[in-house]
N, C-alpha and C positions, 0 to 999 in steps of 0.2 A: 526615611530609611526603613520604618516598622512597613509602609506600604508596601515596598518593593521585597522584602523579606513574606509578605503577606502575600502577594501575587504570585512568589516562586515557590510557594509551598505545593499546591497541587501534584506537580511531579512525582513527589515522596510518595504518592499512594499508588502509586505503578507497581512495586514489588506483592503488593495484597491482591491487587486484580490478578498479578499473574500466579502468586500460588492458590487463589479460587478456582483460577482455568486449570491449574494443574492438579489441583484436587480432583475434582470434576473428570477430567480428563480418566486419569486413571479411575478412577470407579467406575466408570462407562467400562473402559477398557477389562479392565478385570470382572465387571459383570459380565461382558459378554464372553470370557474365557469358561464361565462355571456354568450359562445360560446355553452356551453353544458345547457341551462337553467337553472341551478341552480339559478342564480340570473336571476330573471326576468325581461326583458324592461319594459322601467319607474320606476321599484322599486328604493330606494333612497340607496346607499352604505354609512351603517353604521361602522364608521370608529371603535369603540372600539368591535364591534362584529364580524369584519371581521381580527383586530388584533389577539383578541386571538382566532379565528379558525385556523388563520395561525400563529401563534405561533410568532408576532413580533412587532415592534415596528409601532407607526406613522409615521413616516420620510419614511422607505421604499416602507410603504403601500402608501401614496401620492405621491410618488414619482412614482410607477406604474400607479396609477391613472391616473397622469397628463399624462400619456406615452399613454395608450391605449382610453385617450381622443384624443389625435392625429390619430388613428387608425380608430377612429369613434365609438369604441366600448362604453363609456362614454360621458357623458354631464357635464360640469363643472356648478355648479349653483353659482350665485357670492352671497356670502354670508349663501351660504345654503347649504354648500356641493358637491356633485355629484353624479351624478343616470346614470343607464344602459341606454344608449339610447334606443327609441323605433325602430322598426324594420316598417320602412314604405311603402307598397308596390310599390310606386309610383316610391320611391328614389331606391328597389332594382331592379327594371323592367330597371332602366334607367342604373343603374352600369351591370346589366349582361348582357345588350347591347352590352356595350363597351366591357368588357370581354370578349364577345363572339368573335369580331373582334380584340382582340391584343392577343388570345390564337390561331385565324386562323391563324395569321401572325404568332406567336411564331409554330405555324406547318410549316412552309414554311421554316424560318428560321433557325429551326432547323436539319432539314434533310438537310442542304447544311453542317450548321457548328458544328453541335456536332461530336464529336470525338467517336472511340469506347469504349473508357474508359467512355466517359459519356453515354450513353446507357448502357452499360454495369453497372454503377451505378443506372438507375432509374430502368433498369431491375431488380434490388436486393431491389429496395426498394417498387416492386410493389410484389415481393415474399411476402415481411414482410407484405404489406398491406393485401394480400387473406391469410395472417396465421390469422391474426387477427381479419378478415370477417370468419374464418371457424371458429375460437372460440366465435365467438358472441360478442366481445369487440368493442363496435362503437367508442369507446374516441381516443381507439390506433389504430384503422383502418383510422380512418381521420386526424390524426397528418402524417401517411404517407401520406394519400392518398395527403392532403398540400402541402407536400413535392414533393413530383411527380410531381406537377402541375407548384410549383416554377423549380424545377430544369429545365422543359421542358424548360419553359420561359430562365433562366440563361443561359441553353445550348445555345440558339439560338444563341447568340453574338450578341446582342443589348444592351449595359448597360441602354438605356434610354426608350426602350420600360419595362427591366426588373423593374425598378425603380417606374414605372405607375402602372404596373401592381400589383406589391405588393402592393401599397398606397389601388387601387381601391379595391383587393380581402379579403383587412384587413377589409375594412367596410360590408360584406357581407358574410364575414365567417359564422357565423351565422347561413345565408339564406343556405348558402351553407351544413351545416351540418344537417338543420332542415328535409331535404332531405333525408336522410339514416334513420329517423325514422320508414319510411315508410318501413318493409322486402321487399315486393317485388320489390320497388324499387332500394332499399340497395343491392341485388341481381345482380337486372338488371346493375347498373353500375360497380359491380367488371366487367362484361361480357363487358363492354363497357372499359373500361381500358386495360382489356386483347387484346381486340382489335386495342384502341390505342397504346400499346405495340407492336403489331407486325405490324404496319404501321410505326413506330417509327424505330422498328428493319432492315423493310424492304427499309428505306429513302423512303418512299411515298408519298411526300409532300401533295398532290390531296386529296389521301384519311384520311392523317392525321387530313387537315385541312377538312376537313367534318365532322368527328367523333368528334372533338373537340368543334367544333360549335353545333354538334346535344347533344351532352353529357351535356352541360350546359344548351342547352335550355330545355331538359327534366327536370332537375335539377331544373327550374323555375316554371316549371306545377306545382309540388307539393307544390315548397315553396307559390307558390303565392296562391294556394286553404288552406295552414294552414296559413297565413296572412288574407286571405280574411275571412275566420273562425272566426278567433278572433277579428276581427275590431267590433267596437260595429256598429248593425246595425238602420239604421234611420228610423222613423217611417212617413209612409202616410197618406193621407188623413186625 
């Protein structure tokens, strides 16, 4: 009796799998509401409007919340909610700094220790990224292009540069996406990809780590001229 009691237990752990997909699910989903402007910085997240747009309860939805307040992407107000954080250029100029210098290093790193199976993976996932710039989809073109950028990082074999570096890029997605609105910009970086692609391809360290560094600081010109745009401006004399 204890055995057959013992082999039907399994089942029971169905309901946990699916509120982790469901967790998950919506924090994908609602980062990419605050990532893609929909909800705009500073605006307040309205908790019973944001339920039923996405079809669920309170608990999950806060529970997201509380998650990509850690990202930076959210501000927790105590007693008042929580709102998109603002996008401030001061705070992104100083994060794509550092970026710049732990993505050189992640070029260095890389070309000693990724293996051909990983190349050969970000190779496949910079295909899916220029399918996705050839059809006009900016949402699915930067979910790879993210990914690209992580895996570079993962390949390299540094678990603690890899660990920084997601913290820092999660607060600046954003900046980072704000970027491809621009076509010809949008453009110019699949070419810069395809590029770091084939220094990647070729263990170029030199050149990797140059294109990496120049590819985000381009990435910054723009963010910072639509930041600097939007900042209200002060009045003289």
């Amino acid at each position: 009796m204890d055995s057959i009691q013992a082999r039907a237990a399994p089942p029971a752990a169905a309901p946990l799998v699916e509120r982790r997909l469901l967790h998950e699910e919506v924090i994908d989903r609602l980062r990419d509401m605050i990532v893609q402007g929909e909800l705009a910085p500073g605006s307040k997240l309205n908790e019973r409007v944001l339920c039923e747009r996405l079809g669920i309860s309170r608990t999950p939805l806060r529970e997201a919340i509380k998650y990509l307040a850690s990202e930076g992407l959210v501000e927790l107000l105590p007693n008042r909610g929580a709102m998109v954080a603002p996008l401030e250029s001061e705070t992104v100029q100083e994060i794509f700094a550092v970026l710049g210098s732990l993505e050189a290093l992640a070029g260095e790193l890389v070309c000693r220790n990724a293996s051909d199976a990983d190349i050969a993976e970000i190779r496949a996932l910079h295909y899916q990224m220029v399918a996705h710039h050839a059809r006009g989809e900016l949402a699915q073109y930067f979910r790879y292009n993210q990914q690209i950028h992580i895996r570079l990082v993962e390949c390299a074999g540094n678990a603690t540069l890899a660990q920084i570096y997601r913290g820092l890029n999660a607060h600046v997605r954003r900046a980072r996406y704000m970027a491809n609105l621009s076509h010809e910009r949008w453009d110019k970086a699949v070419k810069e990809h395809e590029e770091i692609l084939d220094a990647l391809s070729a263990r170029d360290s030199k050149r990797l780590q140059s294109l990496l560094r120049d590819h985000l600081a381009n990435k910054l010109v723009l963010v910072m001229e639509a930041l600097n745009a939007n900042e209200p401006r002060t009045k003289t004399g």
